[in-house]
C-alpha positions in Angstrom: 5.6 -15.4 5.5 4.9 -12.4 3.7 5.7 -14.0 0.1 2.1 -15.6 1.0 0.6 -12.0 -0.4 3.0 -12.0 -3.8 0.8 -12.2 -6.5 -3.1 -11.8 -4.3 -5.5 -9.6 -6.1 -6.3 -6.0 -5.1 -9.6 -7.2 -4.1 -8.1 -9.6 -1.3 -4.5 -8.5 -0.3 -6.4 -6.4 2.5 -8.4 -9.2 4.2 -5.2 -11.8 2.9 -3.0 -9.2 5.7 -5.3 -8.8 7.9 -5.4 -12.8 8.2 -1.6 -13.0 8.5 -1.2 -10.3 11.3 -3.8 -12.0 13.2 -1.9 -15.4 12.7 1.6 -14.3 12.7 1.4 -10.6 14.7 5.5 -10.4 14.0 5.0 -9.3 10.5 3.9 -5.8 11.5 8.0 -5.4 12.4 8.7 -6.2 8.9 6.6 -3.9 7.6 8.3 -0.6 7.6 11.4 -1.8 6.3 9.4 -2.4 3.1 9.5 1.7 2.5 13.1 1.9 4.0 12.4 2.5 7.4 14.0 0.8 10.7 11.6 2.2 13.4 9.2 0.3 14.8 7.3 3.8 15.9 6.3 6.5 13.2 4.7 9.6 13.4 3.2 10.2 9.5 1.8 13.4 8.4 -1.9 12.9 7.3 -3.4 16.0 6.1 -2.1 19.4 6.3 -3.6 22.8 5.6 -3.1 26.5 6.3 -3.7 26.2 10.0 -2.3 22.9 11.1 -1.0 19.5 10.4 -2.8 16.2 11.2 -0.3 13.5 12.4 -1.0 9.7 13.0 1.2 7.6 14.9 1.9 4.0 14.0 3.2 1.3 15.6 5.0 -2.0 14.7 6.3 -3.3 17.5 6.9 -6.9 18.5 4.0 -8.3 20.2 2.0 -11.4 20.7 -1.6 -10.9 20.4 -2.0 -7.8 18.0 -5.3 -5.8 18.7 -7.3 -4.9 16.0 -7.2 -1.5 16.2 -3.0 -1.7 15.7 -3.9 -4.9 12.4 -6.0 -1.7 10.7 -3.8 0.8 11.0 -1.0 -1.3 9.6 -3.3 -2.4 6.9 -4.0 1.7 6.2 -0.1 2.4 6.8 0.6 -0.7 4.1 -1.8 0.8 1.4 -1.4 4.4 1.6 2.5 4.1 1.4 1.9 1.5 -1.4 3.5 -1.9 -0.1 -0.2 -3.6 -0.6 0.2 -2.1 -4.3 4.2 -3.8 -4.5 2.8 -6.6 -3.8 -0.4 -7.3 -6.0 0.8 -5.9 -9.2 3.9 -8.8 -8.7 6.7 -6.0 -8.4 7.8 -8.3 -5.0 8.8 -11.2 -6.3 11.0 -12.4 -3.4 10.4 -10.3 0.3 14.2 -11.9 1.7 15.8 -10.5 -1.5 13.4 -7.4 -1.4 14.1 -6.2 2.3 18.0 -6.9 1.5 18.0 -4.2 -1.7 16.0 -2.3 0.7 18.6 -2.1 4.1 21.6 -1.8 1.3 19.8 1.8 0.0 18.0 2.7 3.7 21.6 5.4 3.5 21.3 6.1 0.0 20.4 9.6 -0.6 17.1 8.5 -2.5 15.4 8.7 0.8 17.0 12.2 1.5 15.6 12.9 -1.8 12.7 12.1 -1.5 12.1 13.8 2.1 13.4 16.8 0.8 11.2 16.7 -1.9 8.2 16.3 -0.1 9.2 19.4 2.4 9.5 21.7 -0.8 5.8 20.8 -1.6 4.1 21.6 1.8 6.2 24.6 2.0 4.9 25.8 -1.7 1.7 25.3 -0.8 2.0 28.2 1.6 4.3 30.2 -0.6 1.7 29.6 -3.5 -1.6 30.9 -1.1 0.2 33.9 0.2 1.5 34.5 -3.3 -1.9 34.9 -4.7 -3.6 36.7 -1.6 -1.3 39.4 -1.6 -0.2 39.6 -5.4 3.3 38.9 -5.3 5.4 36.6 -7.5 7.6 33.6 -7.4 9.9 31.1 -8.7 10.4 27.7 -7.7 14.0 26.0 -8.5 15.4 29.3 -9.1 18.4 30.8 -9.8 20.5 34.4 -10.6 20.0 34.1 -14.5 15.6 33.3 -14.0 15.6 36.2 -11.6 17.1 38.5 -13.8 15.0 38.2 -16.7 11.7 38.0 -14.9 12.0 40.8 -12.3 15.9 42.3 -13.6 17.0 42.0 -9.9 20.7 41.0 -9.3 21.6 38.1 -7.4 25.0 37.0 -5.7 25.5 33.5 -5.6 28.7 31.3 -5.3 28.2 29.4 -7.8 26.2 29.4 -11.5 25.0 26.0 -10.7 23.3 27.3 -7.7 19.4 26.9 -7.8 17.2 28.0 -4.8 14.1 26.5 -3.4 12.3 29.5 -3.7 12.4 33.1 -5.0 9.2 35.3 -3.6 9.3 39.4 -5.4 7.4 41.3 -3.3 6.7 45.2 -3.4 9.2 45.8 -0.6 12.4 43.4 -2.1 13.1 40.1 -3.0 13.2 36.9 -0.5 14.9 33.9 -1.3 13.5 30.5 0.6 15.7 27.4 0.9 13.6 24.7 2.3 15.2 21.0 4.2 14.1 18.1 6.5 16.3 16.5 8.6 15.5 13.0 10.0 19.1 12.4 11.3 21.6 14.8 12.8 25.5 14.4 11.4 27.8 17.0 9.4 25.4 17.5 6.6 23.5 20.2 8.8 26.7 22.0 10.1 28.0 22.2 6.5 24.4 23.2 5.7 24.0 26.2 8.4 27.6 27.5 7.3 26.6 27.3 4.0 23.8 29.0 4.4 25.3 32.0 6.8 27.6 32.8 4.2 25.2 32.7 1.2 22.5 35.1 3.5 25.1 37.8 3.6 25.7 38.0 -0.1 21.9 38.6 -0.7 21.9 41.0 2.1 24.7 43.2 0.6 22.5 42.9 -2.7 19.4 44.1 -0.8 17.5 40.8 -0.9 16.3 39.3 2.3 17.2 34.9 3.1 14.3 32.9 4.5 15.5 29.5 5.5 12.6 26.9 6.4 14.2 23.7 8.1 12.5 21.0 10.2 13.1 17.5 11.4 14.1 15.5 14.4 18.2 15.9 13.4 17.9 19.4 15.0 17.6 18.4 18.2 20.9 16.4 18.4 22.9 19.2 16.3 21.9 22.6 18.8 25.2 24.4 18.1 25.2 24.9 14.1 21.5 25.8 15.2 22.4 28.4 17.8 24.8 29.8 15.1 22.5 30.2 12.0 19.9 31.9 14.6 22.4 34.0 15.3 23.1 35.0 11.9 20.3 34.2 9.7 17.1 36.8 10.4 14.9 34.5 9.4 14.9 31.1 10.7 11.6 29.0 10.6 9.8 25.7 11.3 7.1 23.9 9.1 4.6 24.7 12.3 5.7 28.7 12.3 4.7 28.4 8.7 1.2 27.3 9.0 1.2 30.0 12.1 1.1 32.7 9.7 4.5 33.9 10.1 5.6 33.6 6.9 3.3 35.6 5.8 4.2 38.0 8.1 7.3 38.6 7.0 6.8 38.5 3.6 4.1 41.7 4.1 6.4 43.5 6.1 6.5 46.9 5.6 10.4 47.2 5.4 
């Protein structure tokens, strides 16, 4: 049914949706899987600043008769994450074929990737503001041989290849930020937490302090490796302890 919009103008594909949903109301379950997602239930972060984030949920369950106030919100969730644009500039050219490629990569790391991604720029949003309040420095994708030259501090790491998310110099000692979002639990966070525990006493011995910023729903079905990093890791925080302020707090600590 969908293959109906392959091809419509920008000027239409809104109304030409609209028309479908109210014709066919189980196209709003296909929907999602068009951005490689299986829920039919989405929270999506909408806005964000220093003192909160804006959520919106959206919903694309199976149902009848589909109100209007649930055909424009899929309508706003289909252009904002780009699908309308998919289809009017002719990039779908088949929906079956599309959705398949789709479900093959919805485990590929590209959506990891992408997550992760989107995590490092909220959080260096914050970093950058607090940076430029209080007159410190930082690097984004950083590693030992970038923090030597720019600040001639000595950093331990396991590996050459290792880069970190963030390094923040302050006037009291250096604080390096690693930054992850995770949608799912599994081993990736145990490997993560123990990777992490490890890495956060090596900067400790140097005199550096580890700040680790983590969020997601996979936390609350992994609570041990959790339990364990808080146990060893000083500084453990959440995207909403971030826009609290209390990254900044420990970043202007008087050590």
């Amino acid at each position: 049914i969908l293959n109906y919009l392959i091809g419509k103008s920008e000027g239409v594909i809104k109304s030409e949706l609209k028309t479908l949903l109210n014709e066919y109301p189980k196209v709003a379950q296909v929907i999602p899987t068009l951005v490689a997602f299986r829920e039919k239930q989405t929270k999506v972060l909408t806005s964000y600043n220093f003192n909160e984030f804006i959520y919106k949920d959206y919903f694309f369950e199976k149902k009848e008769i589909l109100p209007d106030s649930d055909i424009n919100d899929i309508i706003e969730f289909a252009d904002k994450t780009g699908i309308l644009k998919l289809f009017y500039e002719g990039r779908i050219k088949n929906i079956v074929d599309y959705v398949i490629g789709v479900e093959v990569g919805l485990d590929s790391n590209g959506r990891k990737n992408r997550t992760g991604k989107l995590m490092e720029k909220i959080v260096e949003l914050f970093i950058s503001e607090i940076c430029k309040k209080n007159k410190f420095e930082y690097i984004s994708q950083a590693n030992s041989k970038k923090i030597k030259e720019k600040w001639g501090l000595k950093l331990t790491v396991d590996k050459s290849s290792r880069l970190l998310d963030f390094a923040i110099n302050t006037p009291q000692r250096l604080f390096l930020v690693e930054t992850n979002f995770y949608a799912g639990g599994g081993s990736k966070i145990k490997s993560t937490a123990g990777e992490y525990k490890t890495m956060s006493e090596y900067w400790k011995n140097d005199g550096h302090e580890f700040i680790w910023i983590t969020d997601g729903y996979g936390w609350k079905t992994t609570l041990f490796p959790l339990r364990e990093a808080f146990d060893n890791i000083d500084y453990i925080l959440n995207l909403q302890l971030v826009s609290e302020g209390v990254l900044e707090e420990i970043l202007t600590e008087d050590f």
